[in-house]
C-alpha atoms as a printed R data frame, in Angstrom:
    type eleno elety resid chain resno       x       y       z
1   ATOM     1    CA   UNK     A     1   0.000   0.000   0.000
2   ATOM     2    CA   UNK     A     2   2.972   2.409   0.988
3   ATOM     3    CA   UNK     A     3   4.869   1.559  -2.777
4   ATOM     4    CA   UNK     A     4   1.494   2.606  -4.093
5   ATOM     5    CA   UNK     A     5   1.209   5.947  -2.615
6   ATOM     6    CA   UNK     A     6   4.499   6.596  -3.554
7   ATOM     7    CA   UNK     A     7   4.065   5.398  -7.025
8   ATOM     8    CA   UNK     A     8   1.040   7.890  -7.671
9   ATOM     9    CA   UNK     A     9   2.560  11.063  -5.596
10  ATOM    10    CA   UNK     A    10   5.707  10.370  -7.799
11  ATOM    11    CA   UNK     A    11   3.279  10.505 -10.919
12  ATOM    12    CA   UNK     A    12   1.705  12.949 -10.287
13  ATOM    13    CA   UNK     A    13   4.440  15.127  -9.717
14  ATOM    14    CA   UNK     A    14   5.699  14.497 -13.014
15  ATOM    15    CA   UNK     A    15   2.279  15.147 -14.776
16  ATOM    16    CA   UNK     A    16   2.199  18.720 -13.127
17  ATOM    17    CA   UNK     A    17   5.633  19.379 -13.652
18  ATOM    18    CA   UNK     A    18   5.279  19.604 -17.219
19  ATOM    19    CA   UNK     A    19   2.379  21.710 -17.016
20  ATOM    20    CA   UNK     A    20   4.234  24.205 -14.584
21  ATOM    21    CA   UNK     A    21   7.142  24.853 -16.602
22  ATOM    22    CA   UNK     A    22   5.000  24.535 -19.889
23  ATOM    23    CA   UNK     A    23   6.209  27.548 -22.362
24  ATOM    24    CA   UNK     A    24   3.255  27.201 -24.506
25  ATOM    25    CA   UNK     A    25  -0.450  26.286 -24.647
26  ATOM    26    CA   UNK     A    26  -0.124  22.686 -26.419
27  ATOM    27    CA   UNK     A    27   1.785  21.573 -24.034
28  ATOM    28    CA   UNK     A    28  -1.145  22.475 -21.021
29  ATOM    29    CA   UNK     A    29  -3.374  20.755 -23.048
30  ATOM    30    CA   UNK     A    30  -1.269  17.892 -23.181
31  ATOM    31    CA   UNK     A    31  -0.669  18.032 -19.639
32  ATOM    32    CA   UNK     A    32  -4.753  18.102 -18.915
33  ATOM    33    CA   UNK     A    33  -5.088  15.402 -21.121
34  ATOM    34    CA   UNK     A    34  -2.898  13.326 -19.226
35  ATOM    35    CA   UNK     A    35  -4.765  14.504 -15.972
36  ATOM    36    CA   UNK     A    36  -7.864  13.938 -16.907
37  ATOM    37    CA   UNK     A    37  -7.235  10.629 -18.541
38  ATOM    38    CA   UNK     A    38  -5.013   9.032 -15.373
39  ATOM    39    CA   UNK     A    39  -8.297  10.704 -13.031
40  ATOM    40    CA   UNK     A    40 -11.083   8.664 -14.827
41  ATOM    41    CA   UNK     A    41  -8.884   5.520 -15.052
42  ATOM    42    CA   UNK     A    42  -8.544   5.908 -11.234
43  ATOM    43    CA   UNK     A    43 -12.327   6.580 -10.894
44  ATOM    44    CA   UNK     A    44 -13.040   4.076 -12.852
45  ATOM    45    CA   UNK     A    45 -10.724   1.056 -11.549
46  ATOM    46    CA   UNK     A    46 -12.212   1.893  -8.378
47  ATOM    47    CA   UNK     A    47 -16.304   2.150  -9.224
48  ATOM    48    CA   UNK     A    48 -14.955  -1.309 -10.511
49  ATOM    49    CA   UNK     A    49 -13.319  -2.945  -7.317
50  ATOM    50    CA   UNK     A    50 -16.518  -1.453  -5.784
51  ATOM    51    CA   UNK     A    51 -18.523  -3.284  -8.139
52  ATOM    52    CA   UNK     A    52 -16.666  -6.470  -7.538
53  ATOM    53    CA   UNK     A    53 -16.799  -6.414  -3.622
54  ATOM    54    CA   UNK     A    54 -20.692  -6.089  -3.893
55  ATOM    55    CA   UNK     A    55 -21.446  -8.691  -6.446
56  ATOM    56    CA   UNK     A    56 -19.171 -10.929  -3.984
57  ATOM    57    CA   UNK     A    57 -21.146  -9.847  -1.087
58  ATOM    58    CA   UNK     A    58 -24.446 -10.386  -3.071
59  ATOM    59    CA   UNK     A    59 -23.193 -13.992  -3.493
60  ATOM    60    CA   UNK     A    60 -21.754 -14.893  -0.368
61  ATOM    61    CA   UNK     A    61 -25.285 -13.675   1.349
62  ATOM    62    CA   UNK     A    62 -27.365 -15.597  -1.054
63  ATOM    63    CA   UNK     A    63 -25.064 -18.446  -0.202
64  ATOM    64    CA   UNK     A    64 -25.607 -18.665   3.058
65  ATOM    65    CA   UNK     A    65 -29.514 -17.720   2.441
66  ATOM    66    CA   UNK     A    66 -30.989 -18.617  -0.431
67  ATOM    67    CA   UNK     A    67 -34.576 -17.111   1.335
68  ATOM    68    CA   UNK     A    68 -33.184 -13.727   1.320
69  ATOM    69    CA   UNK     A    69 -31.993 -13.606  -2.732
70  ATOM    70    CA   UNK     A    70 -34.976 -11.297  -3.603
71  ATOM    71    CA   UNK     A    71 -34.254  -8.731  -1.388
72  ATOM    72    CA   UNK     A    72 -30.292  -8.953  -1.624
73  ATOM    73    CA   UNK     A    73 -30.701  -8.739  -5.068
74  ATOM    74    CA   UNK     A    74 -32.498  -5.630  -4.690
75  ATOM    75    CA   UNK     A    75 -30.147  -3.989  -2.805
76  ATOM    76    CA   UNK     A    76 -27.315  -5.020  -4.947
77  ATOM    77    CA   UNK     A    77 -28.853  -3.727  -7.968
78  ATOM    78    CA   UNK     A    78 -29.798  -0.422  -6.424
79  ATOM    79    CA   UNK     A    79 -25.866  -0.330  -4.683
80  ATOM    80    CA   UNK     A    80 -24.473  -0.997  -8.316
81  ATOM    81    CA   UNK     A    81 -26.319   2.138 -10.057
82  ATOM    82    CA   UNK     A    82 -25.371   4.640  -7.005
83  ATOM    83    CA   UNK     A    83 -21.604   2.837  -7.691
84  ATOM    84    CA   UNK     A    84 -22.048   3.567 -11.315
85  ATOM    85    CA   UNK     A    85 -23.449   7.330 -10.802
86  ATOM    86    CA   UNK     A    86 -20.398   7.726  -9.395
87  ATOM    87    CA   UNK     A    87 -17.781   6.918 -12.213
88  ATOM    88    CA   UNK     A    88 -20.468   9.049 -14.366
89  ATOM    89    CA   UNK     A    89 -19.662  12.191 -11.880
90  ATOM    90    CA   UNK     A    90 -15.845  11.763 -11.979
91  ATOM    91    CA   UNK     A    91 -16.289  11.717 -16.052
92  ATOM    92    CA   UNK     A    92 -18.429  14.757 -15.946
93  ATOM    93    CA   UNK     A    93 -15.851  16.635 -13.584
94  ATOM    94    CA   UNK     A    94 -13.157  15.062 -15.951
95  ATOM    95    CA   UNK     A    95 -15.111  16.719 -18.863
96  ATOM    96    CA   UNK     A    96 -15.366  20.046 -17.334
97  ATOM    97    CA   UNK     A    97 -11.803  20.416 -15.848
98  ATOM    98    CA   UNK     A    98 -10.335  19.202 -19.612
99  ATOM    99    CA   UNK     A    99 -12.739  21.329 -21.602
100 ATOM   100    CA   UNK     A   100 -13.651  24.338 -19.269
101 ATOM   101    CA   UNK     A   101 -10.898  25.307 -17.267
C-alpha cells in the first residue's frame, strides 16, 4: 500500500511538472489530457473494485440464504447504479476540468 502511494505522488508530480514549466499552450493541453485521462482511469478502476466487492457480497449472502436472494438482489442492484453514478460524476468533472478550465 505504501509503494502505491508513492508510485502515484511520484506521478503525479511528473504530470504537473510539465504543465508548470510549460512555455506554450499545447503543451497544457497535453498536460490536462494526461490529468484527466489518469483521473477517470482511477475513478473508474475503483467504481470497478466497488462493483466487484458487492457482487461478492451479493453472493456470499445468497449463499448462506438462499430465502433472502430477492431482497439482496435488490439492494445489490440499487448499490451498483449509485456505484455507477459515481464513475459518471468523476467523467463529468473530468469533462469540465479538460474542456472548461
Amino acid at each position: 500500500m505504501k509503494f502505491a502511494k508513492i508510485l502515484l505522488t511520484t506521478l503525479a508530480m511528473v504530470l504537473v511538472a510539465t504543465s508548470a514549466f510549460a512555455a506554450g499552450d499545447a503543451s497544457l493541453m497535453s498536460a490536462k489530457a494526461y490529468a484527466t485521462a489518469l483521473g477517470m482511469g482511477i475513478a473508474a478502476g475503483l467504481c470497478g473494485i466497488a462493483q466487484g466487492m458487492g457482487v461478492k457480497g451479493a453472493c456470499d449472502g445468497i449463499a448462506r440464504n438462499p430465502e433472502a436472494a430477492g431482497q439482496i438482489s435488490t439492494t445489490l442492484i440499487l448499490g451498483l447504479a449509485f456505484i455507477e453514478s459515481l464513475a459518471i460524476y468523476a467523467l463529468v468533472v473530468n469533462l469540465i476540468l479538460l474542456f472548461v478550465v
